[in-house]
GUFIVO-824956 format. One record per atom (N, C-alpha, C, O, CB): atom name; residue in three letters; residue number from 1; y, x, z. Coordinates in steps of 0.1 Angstrom, whole numbers. Atoms other than C-alpha are relative to their C-alpha. Glycine has a CB too. Example, Ala and Ser with C-alpha at 12.3 -4.5 7.8 and 13.67 -1.06 7.14 Angstrom:
2
+------+------+-----+-------+-------+-------+
! site ! code ! pos !    py !    px !    pz !
+------+------+-----+-------+-------+-------+
!    N !  ALA !   1 !   -12 !     9 !     0 !
!   CA !  ALA !   1 !   -45 !   123 !    78 !
!    C !  ALA !   1 !    12 !     9 !     0 !
!    O !  ALA !   1 !    12 !    19 !     7 !
!   CB !  ALA !   1 !     0 !   -10 !    12 !
!    N !  SER !   2 !   -11 !    -9 !     0 !
!   CA !  SER !   2 !   -11 !   137 !    71 !
!    C !  SER !   2 !    11 !    -8 !     8 !
!    O !  SER !   2 !    22 !    -3 !     9 !
!   CB !  SER !   2 !     5 !     4 !   -14 !
+------+------+-----+-------+-------+-------+
// end
This chain:
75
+------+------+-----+-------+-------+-------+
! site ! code ! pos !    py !    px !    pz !
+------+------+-----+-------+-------+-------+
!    N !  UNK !   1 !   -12 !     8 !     0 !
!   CA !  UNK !   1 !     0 !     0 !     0 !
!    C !  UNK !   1 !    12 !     9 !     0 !
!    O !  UNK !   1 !    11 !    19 !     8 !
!   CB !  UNK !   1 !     0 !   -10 !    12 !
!    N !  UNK !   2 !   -10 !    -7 !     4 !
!   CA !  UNK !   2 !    32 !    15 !    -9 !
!    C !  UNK !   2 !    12 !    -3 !    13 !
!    O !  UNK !   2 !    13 !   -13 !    19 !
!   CB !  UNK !   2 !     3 !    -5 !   -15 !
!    N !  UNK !   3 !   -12 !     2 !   -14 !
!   CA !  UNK !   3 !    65 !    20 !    18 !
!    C !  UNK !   3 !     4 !   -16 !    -7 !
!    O !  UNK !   3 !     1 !   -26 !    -1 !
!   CB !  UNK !   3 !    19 !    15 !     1 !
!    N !  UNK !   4 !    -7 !     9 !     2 !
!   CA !  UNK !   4 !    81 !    -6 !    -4 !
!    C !  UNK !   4 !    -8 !   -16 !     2 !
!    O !  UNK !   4 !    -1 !   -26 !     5 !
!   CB !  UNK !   4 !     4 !     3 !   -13 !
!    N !  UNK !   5 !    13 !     8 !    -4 !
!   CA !  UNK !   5 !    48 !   -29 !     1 !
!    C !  UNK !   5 !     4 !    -4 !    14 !
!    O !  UNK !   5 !    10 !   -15 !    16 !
!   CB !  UNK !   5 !   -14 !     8 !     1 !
!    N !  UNK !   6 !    -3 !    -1 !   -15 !
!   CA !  UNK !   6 !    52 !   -24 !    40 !
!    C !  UNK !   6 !    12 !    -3 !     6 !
!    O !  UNK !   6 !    13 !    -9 !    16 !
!   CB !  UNK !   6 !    -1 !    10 !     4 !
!    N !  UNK !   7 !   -11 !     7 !    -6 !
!   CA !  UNK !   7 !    85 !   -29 !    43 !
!    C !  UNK !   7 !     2 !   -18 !    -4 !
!    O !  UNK !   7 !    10 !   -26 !     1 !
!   CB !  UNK !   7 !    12 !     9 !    -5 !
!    N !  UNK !   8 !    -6 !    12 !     1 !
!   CA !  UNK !   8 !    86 !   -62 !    29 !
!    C !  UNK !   8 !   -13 !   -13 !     8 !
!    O !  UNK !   8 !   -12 !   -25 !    11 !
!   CB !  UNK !   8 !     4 !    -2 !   -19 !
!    N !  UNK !   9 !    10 !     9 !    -9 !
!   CA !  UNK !   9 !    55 !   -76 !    47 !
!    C !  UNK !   9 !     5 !     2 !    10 !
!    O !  UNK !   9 !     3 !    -8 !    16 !
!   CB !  UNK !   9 !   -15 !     3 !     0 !
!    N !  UNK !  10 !    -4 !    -3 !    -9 !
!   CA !  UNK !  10 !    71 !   -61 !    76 !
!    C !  UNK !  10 !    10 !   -10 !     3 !
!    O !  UNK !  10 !    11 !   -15 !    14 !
!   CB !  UNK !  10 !     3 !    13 !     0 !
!    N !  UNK !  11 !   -13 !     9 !     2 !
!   CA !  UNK !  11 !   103 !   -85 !    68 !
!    C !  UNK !  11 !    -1 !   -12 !     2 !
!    O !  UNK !  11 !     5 !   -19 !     9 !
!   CB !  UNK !  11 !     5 !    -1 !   -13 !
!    N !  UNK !  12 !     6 !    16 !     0 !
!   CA !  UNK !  12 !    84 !  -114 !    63 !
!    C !  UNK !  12 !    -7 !    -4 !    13 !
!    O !  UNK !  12 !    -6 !   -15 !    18 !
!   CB !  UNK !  12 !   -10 !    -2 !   -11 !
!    N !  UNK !  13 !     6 !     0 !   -13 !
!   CA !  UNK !  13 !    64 !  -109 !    93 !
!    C !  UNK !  13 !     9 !     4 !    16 !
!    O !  UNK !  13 !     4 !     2 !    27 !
!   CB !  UNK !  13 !   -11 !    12 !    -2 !
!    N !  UNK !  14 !   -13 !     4 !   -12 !
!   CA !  UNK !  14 !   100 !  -104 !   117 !
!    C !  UNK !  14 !     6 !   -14 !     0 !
!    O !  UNK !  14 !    11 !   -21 !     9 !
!   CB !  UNK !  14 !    15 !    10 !    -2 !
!    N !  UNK !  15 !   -12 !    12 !     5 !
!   CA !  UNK !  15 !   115 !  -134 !    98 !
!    C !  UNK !  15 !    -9 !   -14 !     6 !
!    O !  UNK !  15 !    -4 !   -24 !    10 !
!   CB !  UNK !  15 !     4 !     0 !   -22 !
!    N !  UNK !  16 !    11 !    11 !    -8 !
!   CA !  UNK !  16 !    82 !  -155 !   110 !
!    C !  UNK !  16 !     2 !    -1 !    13 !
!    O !  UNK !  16 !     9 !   -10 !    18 !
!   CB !  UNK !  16 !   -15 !     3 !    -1 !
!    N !  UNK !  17 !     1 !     0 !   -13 !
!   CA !  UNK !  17 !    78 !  -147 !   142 !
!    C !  UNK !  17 !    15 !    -5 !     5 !
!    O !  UNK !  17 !    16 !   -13 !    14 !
!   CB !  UNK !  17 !    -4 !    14 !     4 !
!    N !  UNK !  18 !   -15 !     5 !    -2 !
!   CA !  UNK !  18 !   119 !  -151 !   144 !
!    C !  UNK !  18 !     0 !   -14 !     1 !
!    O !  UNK !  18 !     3 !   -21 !    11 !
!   CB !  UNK !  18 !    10 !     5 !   -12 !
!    N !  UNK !  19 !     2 !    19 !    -1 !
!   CA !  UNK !  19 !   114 !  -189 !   135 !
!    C !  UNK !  19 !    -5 !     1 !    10 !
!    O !  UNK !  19 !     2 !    -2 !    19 !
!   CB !  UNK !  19 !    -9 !   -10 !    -9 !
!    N !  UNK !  20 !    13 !     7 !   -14 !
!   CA !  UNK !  20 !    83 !  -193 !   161 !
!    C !  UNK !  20 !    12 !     2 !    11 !
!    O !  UNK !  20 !    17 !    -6 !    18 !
!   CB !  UNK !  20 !   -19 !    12 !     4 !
!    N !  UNK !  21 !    -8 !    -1 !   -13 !
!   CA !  UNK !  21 !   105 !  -180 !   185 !
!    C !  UNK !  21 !    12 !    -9 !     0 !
!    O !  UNK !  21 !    11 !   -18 !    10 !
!   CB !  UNK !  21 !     5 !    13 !     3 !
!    N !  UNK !  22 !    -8 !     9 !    -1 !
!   CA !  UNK !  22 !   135 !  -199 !   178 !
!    C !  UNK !  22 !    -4 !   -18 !     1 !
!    O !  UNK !  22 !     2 !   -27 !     6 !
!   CB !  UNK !  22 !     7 !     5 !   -10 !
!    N !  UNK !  23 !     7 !    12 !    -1 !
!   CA !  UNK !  23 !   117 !  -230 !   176 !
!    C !  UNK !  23 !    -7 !    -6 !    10 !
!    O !  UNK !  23 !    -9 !   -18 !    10 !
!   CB !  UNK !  23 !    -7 !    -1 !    -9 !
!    N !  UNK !  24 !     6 !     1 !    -8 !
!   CA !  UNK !  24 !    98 !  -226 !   206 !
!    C !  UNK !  24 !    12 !     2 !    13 !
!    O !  UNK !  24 !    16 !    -9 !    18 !
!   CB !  UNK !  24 !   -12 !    11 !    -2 !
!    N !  UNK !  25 !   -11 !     2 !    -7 !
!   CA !  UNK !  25 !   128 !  -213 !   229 !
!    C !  UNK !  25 !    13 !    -6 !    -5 !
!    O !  UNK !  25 !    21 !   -11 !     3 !
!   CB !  UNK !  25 !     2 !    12 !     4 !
!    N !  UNK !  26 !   -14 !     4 !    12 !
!   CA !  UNK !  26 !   158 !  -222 !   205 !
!    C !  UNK !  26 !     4 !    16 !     0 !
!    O !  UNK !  26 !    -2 !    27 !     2 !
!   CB !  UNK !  26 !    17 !   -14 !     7 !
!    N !  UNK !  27 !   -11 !   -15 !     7 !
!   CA !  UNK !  27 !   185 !  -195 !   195 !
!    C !  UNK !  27 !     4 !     8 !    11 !
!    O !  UNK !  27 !     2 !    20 !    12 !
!   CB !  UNK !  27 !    17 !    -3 !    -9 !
!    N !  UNK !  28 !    -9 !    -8 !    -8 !
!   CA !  UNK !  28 !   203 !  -186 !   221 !
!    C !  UNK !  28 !   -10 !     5 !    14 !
!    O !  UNK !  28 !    -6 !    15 !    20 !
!   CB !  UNK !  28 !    15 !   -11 !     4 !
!    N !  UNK !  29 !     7 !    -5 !    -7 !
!   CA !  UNK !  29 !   178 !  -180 !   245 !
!    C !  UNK !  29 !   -12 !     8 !    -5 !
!    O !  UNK !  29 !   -19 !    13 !     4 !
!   CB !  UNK !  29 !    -2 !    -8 !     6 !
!    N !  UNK !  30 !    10 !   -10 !     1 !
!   CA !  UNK !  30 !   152 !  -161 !   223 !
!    C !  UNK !  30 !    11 !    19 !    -1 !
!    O !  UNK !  30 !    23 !    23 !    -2 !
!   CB !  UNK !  30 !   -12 !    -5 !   -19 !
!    N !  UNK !  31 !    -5 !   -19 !    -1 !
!   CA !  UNK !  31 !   155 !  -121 !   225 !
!    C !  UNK !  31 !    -3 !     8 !    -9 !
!    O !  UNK !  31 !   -15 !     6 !   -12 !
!   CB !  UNK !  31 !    -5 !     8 !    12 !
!    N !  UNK !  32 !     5 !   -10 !     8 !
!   CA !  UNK !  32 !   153 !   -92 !   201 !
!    C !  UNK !  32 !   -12 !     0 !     4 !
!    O !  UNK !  32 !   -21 !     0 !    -4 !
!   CB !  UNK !  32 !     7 !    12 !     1 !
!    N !  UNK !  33 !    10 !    -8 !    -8 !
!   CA !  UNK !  33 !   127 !   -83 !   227 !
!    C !  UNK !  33 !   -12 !   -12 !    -6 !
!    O !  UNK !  33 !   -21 !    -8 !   -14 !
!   CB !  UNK !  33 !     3 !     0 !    21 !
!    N !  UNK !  34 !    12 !    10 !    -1 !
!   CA !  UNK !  34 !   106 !  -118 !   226 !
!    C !  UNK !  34 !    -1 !     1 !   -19 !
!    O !  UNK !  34 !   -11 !    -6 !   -23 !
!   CB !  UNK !  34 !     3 !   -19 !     9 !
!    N !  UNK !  35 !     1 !     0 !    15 !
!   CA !  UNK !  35 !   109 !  -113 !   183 !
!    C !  UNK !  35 !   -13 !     7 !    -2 !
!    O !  UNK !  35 !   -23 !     3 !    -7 !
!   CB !  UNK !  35 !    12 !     7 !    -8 !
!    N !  UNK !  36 !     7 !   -15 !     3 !
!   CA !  UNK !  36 !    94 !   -78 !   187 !
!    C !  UNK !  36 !   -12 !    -5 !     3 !
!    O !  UNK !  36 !   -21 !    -4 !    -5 !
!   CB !  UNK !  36 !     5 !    14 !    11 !
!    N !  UNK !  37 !    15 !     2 !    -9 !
!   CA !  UNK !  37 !    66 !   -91 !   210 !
!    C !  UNK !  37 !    -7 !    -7 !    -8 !
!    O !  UNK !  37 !   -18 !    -3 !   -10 !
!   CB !  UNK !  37 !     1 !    -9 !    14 !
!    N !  UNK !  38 !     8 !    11 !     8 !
!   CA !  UNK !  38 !    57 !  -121 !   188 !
!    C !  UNK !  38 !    -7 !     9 !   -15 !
!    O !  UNK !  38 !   -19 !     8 !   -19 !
!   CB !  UNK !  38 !    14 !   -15 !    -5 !
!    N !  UNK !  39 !     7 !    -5 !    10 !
!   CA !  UNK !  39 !    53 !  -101 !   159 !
!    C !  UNK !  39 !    -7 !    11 !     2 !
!    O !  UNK !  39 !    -9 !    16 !    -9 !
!   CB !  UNK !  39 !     7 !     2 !    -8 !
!    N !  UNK !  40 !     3 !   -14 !    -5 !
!   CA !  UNK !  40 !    39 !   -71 !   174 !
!    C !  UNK !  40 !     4 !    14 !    -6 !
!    O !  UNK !  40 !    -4 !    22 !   -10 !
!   CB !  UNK !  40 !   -12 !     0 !    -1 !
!    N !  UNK !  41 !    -7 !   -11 !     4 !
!   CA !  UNK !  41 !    64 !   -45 !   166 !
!    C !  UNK !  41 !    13 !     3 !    11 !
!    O !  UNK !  41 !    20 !    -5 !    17 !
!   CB !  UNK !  41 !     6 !    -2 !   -15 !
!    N !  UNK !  42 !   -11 !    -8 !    -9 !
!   CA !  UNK !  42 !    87 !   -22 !   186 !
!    C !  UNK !  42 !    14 !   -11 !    -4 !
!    O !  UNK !  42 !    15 !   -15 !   -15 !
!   CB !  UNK !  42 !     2 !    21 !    -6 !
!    N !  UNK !  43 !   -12 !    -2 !    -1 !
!   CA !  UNK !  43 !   122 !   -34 !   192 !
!    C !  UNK !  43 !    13 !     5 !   -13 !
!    O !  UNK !  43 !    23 !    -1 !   -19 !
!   CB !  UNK !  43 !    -3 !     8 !    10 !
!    N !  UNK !  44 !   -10 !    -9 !     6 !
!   CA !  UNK !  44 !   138 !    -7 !   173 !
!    C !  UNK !  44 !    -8 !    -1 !   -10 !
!    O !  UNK !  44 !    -4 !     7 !   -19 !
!   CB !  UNK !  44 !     5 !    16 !     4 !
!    N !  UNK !  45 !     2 !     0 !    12 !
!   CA !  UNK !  45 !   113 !   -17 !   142 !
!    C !  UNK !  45 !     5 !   -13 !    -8 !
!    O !  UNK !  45 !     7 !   -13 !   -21 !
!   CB !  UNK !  45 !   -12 !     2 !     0 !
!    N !  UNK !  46 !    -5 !     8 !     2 !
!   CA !  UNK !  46 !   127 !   -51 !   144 !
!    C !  UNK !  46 !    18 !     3 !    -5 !
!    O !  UNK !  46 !    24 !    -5 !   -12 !
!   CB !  UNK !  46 !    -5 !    -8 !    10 !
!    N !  UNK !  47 !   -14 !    -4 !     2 !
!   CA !  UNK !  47 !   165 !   -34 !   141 !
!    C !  UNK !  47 !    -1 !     8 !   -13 !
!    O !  UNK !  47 !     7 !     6 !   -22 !
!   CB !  UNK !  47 !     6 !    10 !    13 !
!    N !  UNK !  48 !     2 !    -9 !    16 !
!   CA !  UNK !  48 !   156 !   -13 !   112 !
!    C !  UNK !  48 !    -2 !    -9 !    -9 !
!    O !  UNK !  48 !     0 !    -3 !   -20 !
!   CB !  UNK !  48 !   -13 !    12 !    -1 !
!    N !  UNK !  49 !    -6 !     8 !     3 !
!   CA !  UNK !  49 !   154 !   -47 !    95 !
!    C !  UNK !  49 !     6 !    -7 !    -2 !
!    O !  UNK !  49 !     6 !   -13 !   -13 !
!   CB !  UNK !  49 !    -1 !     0 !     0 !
!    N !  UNK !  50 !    -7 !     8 !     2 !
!   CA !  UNK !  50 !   178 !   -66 !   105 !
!    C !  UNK !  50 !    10 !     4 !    13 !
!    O !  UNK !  50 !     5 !     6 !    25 !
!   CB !  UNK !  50 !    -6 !   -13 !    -2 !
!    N !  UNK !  51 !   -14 !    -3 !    -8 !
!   CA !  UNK !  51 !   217 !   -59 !   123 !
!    C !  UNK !  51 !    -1 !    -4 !    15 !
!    O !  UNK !  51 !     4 !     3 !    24 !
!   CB !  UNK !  51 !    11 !    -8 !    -5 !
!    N !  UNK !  52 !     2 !     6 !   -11 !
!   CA !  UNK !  52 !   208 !   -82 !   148 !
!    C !  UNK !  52 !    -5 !   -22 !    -3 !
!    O !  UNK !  52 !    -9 !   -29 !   -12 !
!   CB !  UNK !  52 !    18 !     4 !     8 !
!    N !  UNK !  53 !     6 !    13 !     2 !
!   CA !  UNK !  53 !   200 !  -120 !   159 !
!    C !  UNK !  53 !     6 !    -4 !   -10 !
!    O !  UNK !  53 !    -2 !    -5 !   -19 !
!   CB !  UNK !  53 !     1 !    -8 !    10 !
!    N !  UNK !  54 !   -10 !     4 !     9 !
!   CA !  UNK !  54 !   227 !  -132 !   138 !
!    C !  UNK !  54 !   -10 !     0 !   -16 !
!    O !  UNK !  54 !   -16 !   -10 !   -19 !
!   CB !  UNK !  54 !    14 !    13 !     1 !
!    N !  UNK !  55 !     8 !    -3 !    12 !
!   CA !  UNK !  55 !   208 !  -119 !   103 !
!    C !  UNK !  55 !   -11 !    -4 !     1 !
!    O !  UNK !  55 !   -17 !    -5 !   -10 !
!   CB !  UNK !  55 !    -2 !    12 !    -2 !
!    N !  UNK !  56 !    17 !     0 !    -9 !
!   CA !  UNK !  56 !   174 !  -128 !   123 !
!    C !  UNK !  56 !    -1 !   -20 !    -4 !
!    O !  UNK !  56 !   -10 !   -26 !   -10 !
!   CB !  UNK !  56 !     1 !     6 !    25 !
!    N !  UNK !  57 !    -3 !    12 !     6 !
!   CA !  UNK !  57 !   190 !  -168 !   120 !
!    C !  UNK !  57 !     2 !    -4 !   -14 !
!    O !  UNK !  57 !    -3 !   -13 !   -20 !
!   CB !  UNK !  57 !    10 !    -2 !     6 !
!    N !  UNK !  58 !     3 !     1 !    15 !
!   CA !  UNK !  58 !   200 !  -163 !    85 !
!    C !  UNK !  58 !   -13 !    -5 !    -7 !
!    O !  UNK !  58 !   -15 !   -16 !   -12 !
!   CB !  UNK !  58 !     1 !    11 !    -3 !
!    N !  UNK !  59 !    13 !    -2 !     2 !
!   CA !  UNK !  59 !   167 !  -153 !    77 !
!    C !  UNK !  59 !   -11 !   -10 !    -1 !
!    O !  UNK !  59 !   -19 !   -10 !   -10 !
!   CB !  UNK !  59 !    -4 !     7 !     9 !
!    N !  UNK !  60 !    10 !     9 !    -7 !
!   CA !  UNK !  60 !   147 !  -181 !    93 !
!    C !  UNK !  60 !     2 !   -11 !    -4 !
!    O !  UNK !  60 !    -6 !   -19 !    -7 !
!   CB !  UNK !  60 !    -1 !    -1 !    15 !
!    N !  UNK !  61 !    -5 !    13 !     7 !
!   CA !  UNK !  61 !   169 !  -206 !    80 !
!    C !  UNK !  61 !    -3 !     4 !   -19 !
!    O !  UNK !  61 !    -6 !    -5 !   -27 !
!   CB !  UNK !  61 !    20 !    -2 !     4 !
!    N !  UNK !  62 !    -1 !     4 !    12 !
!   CA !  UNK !  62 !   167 !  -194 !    46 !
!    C !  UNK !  62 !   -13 !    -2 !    -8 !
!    O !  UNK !  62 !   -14 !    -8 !   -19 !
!   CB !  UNK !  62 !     8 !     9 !    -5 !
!    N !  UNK !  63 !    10 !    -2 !     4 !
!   CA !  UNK !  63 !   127 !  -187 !    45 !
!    C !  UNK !  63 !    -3 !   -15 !     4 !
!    O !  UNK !  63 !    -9 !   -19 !    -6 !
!   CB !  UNK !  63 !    -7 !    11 !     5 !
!    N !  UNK !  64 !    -1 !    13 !    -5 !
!   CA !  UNK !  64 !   126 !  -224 !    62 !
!    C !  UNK !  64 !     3 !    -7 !   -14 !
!    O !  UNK !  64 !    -6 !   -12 !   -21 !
!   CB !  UNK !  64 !    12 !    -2 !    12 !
!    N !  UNK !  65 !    -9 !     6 !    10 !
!   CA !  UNK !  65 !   148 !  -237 !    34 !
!    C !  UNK !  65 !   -14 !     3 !   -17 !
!    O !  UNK !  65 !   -18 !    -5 !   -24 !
!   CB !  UNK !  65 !    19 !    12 !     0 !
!    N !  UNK !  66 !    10 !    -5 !     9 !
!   CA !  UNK !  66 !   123 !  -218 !    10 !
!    C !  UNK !  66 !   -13 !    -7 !    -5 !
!    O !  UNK !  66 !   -16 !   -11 !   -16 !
!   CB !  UNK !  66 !    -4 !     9 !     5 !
!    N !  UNK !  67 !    11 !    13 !    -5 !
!   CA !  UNK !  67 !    92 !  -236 !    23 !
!    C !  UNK !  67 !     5 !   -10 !     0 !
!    O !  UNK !  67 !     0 !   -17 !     8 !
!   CB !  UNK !  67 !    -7 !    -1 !    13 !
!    N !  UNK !  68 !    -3 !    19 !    -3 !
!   CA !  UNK !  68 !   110 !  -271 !    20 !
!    C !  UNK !  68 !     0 !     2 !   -17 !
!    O !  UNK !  68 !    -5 !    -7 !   -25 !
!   CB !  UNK !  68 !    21 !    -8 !    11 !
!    N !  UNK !  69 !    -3 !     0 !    18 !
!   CA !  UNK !  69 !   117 !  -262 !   -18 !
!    C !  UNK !  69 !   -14 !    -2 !    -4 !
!    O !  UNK !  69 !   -18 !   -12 !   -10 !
!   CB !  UNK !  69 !     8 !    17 !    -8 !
!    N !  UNK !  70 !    12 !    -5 !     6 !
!   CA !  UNK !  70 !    85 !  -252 !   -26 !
!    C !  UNK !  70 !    -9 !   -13 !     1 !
!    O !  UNK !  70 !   -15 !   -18 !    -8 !
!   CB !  UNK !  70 !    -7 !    15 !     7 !
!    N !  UNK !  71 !    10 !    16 !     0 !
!   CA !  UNK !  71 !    67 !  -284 !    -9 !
!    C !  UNK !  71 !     4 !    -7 !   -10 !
!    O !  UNK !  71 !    -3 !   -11 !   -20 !
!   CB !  UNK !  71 !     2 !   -11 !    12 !
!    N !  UNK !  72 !    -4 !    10 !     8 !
!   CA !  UNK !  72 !    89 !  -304 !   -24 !
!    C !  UNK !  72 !    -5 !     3 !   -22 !
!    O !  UNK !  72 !    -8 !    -5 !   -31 !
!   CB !  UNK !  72 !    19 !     1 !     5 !
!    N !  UNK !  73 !     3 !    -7 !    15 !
!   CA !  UNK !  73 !    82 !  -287 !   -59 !
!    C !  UNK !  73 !   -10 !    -5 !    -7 !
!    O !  UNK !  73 !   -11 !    -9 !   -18 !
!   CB !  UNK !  73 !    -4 !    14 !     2 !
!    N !  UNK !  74 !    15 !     5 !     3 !
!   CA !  UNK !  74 !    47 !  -294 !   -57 !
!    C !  UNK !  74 !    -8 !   -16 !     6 !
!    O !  UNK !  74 !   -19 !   -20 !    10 !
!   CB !  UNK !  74 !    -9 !    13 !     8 !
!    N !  UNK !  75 !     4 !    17 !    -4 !
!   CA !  UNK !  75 !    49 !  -332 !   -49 !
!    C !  UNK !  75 !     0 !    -7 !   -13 !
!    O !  UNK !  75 !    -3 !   -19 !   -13 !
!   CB !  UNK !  75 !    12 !    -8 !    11 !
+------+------+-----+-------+-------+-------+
// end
């Protein structure tokens, strides 16, 4: 699998876990920390993707948004 491989499964696999968490605690109470945990990656591997929560919301909303397209697509 190639870096460029890894990083983007890596992306997809913060941007998940980011939902679960927000959806389970909401926003303002999940943590970098509980991201890291859910997905099982360091902290500082979750930062090397993304600025912060802020980007982390983006994200969740737009892969969200993604999966609503796509159902809808195939109805």
């Amino acid at each position: 699998m190639s870096m460029q491989e890894v990083r983007e499964q890596n992306i997809a696999l913060v941007t998940q876990s980011a939902l679960a968490c927000f959806v389970e605690n909401g926003i303002e109470k999940t943590t970098i920390r509980d991201i890291a945990q859910h997905a099982g990656l360091t902290e500082r591997s979750v930062y090397r993707y993304f600025a912060g929560k802020d980007e982390l919301v983006i994200a969740a909303v737009s892969y969200t948004h993604l999966r609503a397209h796509e159902t809808l697509m195939n109805l």
